[in-house]
C-alpha positions as protocol buffer text, in pm:
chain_id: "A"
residue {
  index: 1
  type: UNK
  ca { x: 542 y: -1977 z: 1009 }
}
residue {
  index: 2
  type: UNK
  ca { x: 769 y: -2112 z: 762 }
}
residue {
  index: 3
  type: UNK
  ca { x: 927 y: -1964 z: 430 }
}
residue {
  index: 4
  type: UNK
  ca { x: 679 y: -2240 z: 219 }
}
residue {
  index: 5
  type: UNK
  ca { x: 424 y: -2212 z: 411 }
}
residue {
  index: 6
  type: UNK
  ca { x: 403 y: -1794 z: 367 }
}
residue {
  index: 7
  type: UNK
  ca { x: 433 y: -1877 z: -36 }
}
residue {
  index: 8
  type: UNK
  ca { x: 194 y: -2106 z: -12 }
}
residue {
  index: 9
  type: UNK
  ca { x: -93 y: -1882 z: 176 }
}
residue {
  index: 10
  type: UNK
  ca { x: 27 y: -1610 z: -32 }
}
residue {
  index: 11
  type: UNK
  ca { x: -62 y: -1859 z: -377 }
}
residue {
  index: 12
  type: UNK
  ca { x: -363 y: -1964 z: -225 }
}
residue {
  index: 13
  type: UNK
  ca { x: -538 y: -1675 z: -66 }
}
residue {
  index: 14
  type: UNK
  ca { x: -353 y: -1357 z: -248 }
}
residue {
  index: 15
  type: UNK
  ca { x: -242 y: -1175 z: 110 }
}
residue {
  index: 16
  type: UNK
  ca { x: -28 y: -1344 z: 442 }
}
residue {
  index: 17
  type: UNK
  ca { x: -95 y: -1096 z: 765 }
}
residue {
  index: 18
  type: UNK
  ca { x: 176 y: -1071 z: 969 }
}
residue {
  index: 19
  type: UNK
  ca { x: 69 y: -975 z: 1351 }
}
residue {
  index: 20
  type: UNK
  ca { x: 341 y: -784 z: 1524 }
}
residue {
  index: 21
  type: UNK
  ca { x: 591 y: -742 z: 1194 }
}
residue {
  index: 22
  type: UNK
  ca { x: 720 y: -455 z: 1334 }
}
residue {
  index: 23
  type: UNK
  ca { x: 817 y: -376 z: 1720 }
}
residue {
  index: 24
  type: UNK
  ca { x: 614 y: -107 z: 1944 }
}
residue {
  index: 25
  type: UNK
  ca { x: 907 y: 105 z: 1940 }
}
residue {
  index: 26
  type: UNK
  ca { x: 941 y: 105 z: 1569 }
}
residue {
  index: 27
  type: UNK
  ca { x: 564 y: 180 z: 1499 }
}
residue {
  index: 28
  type: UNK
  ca { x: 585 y: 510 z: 1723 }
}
residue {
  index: 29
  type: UNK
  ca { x: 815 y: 642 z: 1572 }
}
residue {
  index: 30
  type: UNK
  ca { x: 681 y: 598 z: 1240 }
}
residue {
  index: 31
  type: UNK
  ca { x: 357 y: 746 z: 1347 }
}
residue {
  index: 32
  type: UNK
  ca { x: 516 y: 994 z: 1573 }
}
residue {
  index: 33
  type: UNK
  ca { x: 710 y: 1115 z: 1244 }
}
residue {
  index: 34
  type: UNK
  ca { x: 432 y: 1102 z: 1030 }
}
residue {
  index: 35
  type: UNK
  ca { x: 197 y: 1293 z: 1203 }
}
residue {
  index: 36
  type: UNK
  ca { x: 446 y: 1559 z: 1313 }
}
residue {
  index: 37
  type: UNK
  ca { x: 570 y: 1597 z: 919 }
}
residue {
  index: 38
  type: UNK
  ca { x: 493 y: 1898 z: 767 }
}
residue {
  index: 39
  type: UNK
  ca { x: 618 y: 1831 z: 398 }
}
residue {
  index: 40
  type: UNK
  ca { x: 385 y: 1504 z: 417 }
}
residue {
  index: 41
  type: UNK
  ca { x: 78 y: 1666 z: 524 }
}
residue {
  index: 42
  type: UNK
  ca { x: 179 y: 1950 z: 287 }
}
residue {
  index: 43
  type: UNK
  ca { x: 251 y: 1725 z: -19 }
}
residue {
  index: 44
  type: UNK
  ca { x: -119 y: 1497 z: 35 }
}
residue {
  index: 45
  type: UNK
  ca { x: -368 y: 1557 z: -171 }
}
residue {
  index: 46
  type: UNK
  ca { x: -778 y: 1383 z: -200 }
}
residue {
  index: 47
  type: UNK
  ca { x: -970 y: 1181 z: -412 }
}
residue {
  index: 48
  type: UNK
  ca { x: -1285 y: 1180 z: -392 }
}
residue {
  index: 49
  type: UNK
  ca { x: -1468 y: 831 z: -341 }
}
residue {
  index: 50
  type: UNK
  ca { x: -1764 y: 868 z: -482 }
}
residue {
  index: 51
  type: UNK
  ca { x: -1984 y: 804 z: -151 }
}
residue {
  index: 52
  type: UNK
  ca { x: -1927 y: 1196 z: -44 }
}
residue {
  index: 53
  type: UNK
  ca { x: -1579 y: 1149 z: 140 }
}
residue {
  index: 54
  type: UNK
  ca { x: -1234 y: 1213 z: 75 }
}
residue {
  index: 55
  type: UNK
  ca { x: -951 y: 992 z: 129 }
}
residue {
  index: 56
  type: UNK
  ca { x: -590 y: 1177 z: 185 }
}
residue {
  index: 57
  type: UNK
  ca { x: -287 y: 1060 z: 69 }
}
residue {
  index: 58
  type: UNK
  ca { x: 98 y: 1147 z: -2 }
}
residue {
  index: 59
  type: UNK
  ca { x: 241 y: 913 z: -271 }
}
residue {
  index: 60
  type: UNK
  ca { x: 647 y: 908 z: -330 }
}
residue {
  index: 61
  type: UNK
  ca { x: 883 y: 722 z: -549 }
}
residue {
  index: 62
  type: UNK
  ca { x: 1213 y: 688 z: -455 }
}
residue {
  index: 63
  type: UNK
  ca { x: 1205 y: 502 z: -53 }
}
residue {
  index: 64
  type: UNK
  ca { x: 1425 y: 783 z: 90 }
}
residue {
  index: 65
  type: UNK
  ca { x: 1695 y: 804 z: 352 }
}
residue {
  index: 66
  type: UNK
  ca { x: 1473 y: 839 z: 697 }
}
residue {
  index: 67
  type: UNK
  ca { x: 1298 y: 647 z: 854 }
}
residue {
  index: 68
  type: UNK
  ca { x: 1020 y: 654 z: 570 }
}
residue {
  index: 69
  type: UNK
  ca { x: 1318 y: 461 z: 368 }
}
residue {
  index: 70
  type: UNK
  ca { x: 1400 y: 281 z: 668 }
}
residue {
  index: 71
  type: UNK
  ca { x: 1075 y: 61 z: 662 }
}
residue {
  index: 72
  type: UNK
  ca { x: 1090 y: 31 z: 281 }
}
residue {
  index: 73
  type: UNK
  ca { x: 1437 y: -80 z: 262 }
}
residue {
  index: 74
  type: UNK
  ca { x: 1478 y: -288 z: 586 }
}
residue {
  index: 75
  type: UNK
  ca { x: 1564 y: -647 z: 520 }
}
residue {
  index: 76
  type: UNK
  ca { x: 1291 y: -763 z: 735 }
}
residue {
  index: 77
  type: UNK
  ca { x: 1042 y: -606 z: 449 }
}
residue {
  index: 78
  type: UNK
  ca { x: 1277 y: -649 z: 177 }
}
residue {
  index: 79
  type: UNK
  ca { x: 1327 y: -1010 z: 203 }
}
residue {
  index: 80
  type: UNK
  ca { x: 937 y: -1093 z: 255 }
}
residue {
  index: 81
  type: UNK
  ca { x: 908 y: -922 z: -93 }
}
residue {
  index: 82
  type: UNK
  ca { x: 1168 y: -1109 z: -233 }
}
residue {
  index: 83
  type: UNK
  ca { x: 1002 y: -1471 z: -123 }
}
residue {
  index: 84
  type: UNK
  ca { x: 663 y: -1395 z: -213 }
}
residue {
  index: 85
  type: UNK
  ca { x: 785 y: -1260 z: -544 }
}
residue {
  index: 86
  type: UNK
  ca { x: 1009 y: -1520 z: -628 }
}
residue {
  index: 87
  type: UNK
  ca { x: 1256 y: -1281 z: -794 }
}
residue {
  index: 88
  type: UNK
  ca { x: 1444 y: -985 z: -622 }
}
residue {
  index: 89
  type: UNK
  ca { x: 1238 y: -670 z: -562 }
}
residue {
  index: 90
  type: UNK
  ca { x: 1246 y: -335 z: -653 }
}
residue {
  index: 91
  type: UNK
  ca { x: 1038 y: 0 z: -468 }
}
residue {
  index: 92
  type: UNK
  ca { x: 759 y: 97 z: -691 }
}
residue {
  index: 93
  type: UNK
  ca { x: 670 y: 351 z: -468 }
}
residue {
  index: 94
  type: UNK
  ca { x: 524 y: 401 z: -163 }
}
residue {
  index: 95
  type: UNK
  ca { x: 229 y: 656 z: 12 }
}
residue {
  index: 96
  type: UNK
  ca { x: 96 y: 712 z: 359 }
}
residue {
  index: 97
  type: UNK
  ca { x: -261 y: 663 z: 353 }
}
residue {
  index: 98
  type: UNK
  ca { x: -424 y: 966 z: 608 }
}
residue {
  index: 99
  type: UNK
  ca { x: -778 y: 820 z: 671 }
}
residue {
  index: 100
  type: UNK
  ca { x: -864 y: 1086 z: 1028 }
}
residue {
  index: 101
  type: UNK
  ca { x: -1129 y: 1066 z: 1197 }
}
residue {
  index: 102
  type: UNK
  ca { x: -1477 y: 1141 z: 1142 }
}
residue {
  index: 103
  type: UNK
  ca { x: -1399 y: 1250 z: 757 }
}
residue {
  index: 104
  type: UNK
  ca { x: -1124 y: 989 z: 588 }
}
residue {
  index: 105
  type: UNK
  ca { x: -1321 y: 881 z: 302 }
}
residue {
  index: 106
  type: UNK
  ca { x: -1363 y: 532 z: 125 }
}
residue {
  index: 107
  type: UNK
  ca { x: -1228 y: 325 z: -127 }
}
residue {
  index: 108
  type: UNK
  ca { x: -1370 y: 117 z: -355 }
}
residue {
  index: 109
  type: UNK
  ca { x: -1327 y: -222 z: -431 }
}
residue {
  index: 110
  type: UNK
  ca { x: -1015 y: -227 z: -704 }
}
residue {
  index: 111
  type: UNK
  ca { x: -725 y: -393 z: -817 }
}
residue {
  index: 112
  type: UNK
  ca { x: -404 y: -229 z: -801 }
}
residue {
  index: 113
  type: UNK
  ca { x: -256 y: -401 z: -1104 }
}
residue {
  index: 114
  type: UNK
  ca { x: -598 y: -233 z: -1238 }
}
residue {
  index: 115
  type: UNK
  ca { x: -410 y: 62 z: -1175 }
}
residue {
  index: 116
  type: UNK
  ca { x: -76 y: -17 z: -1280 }
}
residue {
  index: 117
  type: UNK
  ca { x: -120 y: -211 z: -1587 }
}
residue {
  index: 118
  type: UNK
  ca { x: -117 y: 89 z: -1853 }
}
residue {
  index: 119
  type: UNK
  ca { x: 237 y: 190 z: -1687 }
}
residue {
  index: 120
  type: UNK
  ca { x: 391 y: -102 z: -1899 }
}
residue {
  index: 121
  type: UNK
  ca { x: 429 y: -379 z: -1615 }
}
residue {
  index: 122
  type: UNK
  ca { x: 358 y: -678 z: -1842 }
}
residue {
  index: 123
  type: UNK
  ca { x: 253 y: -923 z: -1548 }
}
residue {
  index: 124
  type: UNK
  ca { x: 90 y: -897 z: -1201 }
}
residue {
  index: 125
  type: UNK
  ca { x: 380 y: -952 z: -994 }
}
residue {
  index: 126
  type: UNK
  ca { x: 368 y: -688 z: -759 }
}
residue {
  index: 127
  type: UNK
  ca { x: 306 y: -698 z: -396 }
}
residue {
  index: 128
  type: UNK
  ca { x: 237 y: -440 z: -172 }
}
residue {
  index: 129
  type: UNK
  ca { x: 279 y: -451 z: 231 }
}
residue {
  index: 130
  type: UNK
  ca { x: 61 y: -274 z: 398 }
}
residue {
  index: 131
  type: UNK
  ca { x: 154 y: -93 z: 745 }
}
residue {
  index: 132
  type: UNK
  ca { x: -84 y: -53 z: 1007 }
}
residue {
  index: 133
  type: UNK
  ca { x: 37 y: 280 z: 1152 }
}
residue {
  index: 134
  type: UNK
  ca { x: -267 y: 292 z: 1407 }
}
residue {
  index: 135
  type: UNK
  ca { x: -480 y: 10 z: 1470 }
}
residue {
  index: 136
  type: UNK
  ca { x: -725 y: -86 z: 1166 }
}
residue {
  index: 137
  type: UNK
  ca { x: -1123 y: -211 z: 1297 }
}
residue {
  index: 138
  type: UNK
  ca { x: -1448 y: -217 z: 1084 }
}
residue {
  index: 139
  type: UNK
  ca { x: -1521 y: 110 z: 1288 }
}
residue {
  index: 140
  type: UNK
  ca { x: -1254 y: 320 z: 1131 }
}
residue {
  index: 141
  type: UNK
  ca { x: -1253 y: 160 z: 786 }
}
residue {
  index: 142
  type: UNK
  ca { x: -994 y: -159 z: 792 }
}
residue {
  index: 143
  type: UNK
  ca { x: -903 y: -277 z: 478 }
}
residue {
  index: 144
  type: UNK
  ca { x: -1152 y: -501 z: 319 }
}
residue {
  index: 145
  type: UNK
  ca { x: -1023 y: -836 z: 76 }
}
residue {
  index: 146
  type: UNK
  ca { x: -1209 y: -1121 z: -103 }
}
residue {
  index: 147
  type: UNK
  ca { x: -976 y: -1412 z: -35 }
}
residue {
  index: 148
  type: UNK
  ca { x: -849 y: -1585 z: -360 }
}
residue {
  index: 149
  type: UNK
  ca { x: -995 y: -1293 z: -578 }
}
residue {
  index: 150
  type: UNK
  ca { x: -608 y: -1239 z: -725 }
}
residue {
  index: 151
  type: UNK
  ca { x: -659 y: -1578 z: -908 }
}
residue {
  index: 152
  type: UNK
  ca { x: -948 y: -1394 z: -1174 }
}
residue {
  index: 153
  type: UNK
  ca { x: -732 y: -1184 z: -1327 }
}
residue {
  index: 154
  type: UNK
  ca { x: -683 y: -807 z: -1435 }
}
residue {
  index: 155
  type: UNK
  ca { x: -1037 y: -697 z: -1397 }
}
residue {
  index: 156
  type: UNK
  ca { x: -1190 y: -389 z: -1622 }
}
residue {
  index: 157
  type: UNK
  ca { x: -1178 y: -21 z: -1421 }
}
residue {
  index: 158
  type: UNK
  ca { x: -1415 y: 242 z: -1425 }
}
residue {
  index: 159
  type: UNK
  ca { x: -1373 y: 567 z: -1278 }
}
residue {
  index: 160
  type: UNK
  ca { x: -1600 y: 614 z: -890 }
}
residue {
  index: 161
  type: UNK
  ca { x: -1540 y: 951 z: -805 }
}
residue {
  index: 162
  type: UNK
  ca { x: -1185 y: 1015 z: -828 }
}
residue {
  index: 163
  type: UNK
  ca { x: -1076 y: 687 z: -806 }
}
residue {
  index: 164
  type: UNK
  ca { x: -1063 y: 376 z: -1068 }
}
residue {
  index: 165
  type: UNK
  ca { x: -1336 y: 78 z: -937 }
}
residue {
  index: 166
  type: UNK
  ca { x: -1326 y: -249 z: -1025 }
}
residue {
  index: 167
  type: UNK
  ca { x: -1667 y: -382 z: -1260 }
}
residue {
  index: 168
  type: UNK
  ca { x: -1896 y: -366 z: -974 }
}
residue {
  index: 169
  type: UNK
  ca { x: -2135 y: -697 z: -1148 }
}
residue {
  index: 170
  type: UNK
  ca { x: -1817 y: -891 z: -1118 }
}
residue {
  index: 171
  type: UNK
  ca { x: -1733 y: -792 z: -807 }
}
residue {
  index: 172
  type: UNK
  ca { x: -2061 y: -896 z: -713 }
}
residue {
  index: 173
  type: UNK
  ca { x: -2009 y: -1239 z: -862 }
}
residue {
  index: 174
  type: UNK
  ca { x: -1666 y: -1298 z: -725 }
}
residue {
  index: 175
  type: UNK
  ca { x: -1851 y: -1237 z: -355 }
}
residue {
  index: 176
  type: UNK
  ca { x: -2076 y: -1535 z: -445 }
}
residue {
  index: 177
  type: UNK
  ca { x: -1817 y: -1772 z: -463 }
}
residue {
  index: 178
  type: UNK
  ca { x: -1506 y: -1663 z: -248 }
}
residue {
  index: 179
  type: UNK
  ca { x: -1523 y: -1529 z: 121 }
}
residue {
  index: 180
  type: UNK
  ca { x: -1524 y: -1132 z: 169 }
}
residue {
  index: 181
  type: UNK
  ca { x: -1301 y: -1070 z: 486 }
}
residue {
  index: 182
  type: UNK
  ca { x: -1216 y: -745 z: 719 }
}
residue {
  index: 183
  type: UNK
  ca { x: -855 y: -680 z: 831 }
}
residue {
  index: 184
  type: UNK
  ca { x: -887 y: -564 z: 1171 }
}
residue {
  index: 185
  type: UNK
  ca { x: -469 y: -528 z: 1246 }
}
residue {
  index: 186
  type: UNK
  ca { x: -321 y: -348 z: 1509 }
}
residue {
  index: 187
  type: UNK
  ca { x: -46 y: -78 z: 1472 }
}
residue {
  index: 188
  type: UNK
  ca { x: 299 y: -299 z: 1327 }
}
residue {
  index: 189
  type: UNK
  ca { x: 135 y: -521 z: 1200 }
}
residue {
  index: 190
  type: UNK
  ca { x: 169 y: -581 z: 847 }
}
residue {
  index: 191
  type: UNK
  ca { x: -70 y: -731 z: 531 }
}
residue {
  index: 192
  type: UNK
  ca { x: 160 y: -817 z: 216 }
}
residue {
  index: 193
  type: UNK
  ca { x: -118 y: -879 z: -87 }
}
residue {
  index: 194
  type: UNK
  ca { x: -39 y: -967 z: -417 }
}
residue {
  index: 195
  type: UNK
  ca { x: -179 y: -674 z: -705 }
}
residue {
  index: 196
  type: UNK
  ca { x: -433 y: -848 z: -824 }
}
residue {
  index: 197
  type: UNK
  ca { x: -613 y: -887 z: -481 }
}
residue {
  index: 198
  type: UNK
  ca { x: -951 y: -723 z: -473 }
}
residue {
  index: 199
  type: UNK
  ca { x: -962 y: -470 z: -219 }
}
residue {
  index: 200
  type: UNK
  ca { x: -1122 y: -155 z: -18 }
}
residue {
  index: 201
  type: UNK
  ca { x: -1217 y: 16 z: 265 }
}
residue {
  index: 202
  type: UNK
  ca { x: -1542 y: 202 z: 451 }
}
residue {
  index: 203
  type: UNK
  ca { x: -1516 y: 583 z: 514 }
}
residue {
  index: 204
  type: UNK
  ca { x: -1411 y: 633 z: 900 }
}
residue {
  index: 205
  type: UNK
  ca { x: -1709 y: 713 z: 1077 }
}
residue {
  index: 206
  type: UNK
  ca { x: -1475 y: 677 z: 1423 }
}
residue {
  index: 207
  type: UNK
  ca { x: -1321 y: 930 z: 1665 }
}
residue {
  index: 208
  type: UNK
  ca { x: -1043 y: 703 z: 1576 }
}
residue {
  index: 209
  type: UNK
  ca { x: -762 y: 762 z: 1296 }
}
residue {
  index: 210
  type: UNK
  ca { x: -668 y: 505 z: 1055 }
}
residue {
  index: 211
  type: UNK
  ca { x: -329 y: 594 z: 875 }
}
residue {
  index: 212
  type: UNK
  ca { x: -150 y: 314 z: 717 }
}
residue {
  index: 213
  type: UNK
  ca { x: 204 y: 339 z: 496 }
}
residue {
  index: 214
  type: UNK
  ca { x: 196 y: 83 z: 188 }
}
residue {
  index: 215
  type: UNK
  ca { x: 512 y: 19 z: -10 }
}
residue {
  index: 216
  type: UNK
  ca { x: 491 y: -151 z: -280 }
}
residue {
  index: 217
  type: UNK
  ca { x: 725 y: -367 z: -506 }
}
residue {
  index: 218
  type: UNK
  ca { x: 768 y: -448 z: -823 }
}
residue {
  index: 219
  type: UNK
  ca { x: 1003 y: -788 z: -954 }
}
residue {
  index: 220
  type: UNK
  ca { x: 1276 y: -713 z: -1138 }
}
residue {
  index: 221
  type: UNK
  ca { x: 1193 y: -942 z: -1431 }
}
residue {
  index: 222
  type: UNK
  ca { x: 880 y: -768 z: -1436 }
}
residue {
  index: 223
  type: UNK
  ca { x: 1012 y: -446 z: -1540 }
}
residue {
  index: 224
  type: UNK
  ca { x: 791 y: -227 z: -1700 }
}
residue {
  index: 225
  type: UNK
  ca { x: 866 y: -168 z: -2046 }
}
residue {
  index: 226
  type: UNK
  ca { x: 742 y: 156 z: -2097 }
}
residue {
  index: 227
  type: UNK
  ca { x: 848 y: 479 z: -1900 }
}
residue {
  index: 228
  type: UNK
  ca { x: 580 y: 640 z: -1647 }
}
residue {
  index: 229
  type: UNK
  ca { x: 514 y: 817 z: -1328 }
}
residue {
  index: 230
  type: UNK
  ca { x: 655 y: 526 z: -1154 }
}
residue {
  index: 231
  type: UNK
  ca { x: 1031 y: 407 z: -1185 }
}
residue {
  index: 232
  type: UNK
  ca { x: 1133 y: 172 z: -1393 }
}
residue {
  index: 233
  type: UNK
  ca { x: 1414 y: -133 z: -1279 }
}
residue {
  index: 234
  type: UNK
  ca { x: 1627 y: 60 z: -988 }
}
residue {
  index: 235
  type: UNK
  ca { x: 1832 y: -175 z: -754 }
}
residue {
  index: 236
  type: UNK
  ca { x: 1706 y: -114 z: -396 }
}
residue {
  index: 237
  type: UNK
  ca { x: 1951 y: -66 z: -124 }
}
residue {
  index: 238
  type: UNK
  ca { x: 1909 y: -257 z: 167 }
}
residue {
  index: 239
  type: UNK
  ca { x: 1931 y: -182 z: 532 }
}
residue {
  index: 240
  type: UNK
  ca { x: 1973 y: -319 z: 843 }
}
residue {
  index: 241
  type: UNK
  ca { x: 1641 y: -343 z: 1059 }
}
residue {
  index: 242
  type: UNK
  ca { x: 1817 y: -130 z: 1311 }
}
residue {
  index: 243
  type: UNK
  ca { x: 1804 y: 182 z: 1091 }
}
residue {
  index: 244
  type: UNK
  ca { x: 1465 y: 223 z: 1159 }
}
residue {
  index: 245
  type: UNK
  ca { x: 1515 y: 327 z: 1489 }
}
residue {
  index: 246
  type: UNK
  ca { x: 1832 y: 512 z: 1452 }
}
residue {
  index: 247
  type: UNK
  ca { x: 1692 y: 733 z: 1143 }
}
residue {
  index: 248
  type: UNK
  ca { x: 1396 y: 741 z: 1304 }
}
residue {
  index: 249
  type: UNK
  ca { x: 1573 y: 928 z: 1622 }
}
residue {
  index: 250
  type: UNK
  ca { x: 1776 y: 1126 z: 1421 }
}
residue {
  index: 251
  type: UNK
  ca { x: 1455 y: 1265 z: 1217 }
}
residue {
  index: 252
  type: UNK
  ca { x: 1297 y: 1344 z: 1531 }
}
residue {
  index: 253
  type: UNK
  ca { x: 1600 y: 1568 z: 1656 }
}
residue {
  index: 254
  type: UNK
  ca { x: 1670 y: 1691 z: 1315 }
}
residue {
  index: 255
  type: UNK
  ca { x: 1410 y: 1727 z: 1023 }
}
residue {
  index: 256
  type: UNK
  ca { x: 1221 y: 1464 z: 840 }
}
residue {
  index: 257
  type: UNK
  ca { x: 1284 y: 1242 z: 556 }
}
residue {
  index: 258
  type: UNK
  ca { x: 1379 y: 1478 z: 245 }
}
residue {
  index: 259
  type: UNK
  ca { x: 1133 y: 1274 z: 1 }
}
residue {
  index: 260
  type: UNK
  ca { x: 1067 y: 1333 z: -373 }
}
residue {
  index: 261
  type: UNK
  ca { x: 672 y: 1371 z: -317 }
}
residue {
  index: 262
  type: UNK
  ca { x: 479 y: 1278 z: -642 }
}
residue {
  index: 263
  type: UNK
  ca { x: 268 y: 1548 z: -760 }
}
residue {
  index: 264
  type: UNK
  ca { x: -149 y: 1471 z: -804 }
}
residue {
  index: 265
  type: UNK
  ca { x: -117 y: 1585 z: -1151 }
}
residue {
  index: 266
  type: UNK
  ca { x: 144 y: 1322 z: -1255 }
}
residue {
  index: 267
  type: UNK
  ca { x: -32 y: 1048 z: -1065 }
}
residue {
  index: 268
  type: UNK
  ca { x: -209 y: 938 z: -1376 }
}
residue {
  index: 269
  type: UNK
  ca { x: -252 y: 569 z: -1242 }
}
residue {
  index: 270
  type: UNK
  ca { x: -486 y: 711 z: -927 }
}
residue {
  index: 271
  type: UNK
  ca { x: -713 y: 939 z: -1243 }
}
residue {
  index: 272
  type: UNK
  ca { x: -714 y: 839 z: -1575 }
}
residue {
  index: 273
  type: UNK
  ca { x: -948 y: 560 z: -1746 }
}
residue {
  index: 274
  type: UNK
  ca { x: -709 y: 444 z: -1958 }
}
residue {
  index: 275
  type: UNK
  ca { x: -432 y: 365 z: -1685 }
}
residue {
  index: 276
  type: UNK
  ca { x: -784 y: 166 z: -1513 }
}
């Protein structure tokens, strides 16, 4: 697929899904990392979704020098950012989403930039790119879109357990008129949506996990204007897509990434009404 024609599926439908972004190879070792990681599992924390379940998640700012880093930084990622966001891209952060099996709750349909919006970012031009660390079905709670949905706008937040859910009624509208989809993705592949997107997920009532790494970007013109939890304007230094495998060998023989985790209590975007 062509540069235009990624911009122009990204304009029309809010998301592009990339099958097979990232190599086999690459994947493991992400997931063998992850799953090995002791500060990660250490630094996650819950929110509650309303619906009795719990989804876990570790949230950081800065990319980092492992292989964590390594996927955020990559040019292969980097570059995607920087042509759907027609500007060059900064790391808002990133989080590992730990949705295990049996008990990794859901979450409800939202809008990121309903999250982000009280943290000064003055537009919606933010993308995220969702990894598929293991393989993503309707059985162990895929991410769920509504295709076009970024083109409504910023859509009012209310707290659903722990987490901030978009105006159910007009959520409920918006499914009368544009399509509701599933995306079933195996492990590397990769779903870059734009932060308006309208979003969530089922609780995983599998024997399967479902963990996913999301790193998300923010434009440089788009700089917030305000300090917050999340970093303002920081250039983002690139790296060759070959890093991921070497840092991601040298973690394994060594130690993990040494990440700046963000603590649960600063994380006012993921808890507080008025950052909905």
């Amino acid at each position: 697929m062509t540069d235009s024609q990624l911009s122009s599926d990204y304009a029309e439908a809010g998301y592009v899904l990339i099958r097979n972004f990232f190599e086999r190879n690459e994947i493991d070792l992400l997931r063998q990392t992850a799953k090995h990681d002791r500060a990660l599992d250490q630094h996650s924390f819950g929110r509650q979704d309303g619906e009795g379940g719990t989804v876990r998640l570790s949230l950081w700012n800065q990319p980092g020098e492992g292989i964590y880093g390594a996927f955020a930084r990559c040019n292969r990622m980097v570059n995607m950012a920087e042509l759907l966001l027609e500007d060059e891209p900064y790391h808002y952060h990133s989080k590992m989403i730990m949705k295990d099996a049996r008990v990794g709750g859901a979450w409800a349909w939202h809008q990121d930039y309903g999250y982000w919006y009280q943290n000064g970012v003055l537009t919606p031009n933010l993308v995220s790119a969702f990894i598929a660390v293991d393989s993503a079905t309707k059985e162990n709670g895929c991410l769920q879109v509504i295709h076009g949905s970024h083109r409504c706008g910023r859509i009012e937040h209310a707290l659903t357990g722990d987490q901030a859910g978009a105006d159910q009624e007009r959520v409920n509208a918006i499914m009368d008129r544009m399509e509701h989809q599933y995306m079933e993705m195996d492990s590397g592949d990769v779903l870059f949506f734009h932060s308006n997107l309208l979003h969530r997920s089922d609780r995983n009532c599998s024997e399967h996990p479902r963990w996913s790494m999301i790193c998300c970007y923010n434009a440089k013109s788009n700089d917030p204007y305000i300090d917050s939890h999340h970093p303002r304007y920081t250039p983002l230094m690139r790296c060759e897509d070959s890093a991921i495998i070497q840092l991601g060998r040298e973690g394994l023989e060594t130690k993990s990434d040494e990440l700046s985790f963000l603590d649960p209590n600063r994380d006012e975007s993921a808890t507080s009404l008025d950052n909905a």
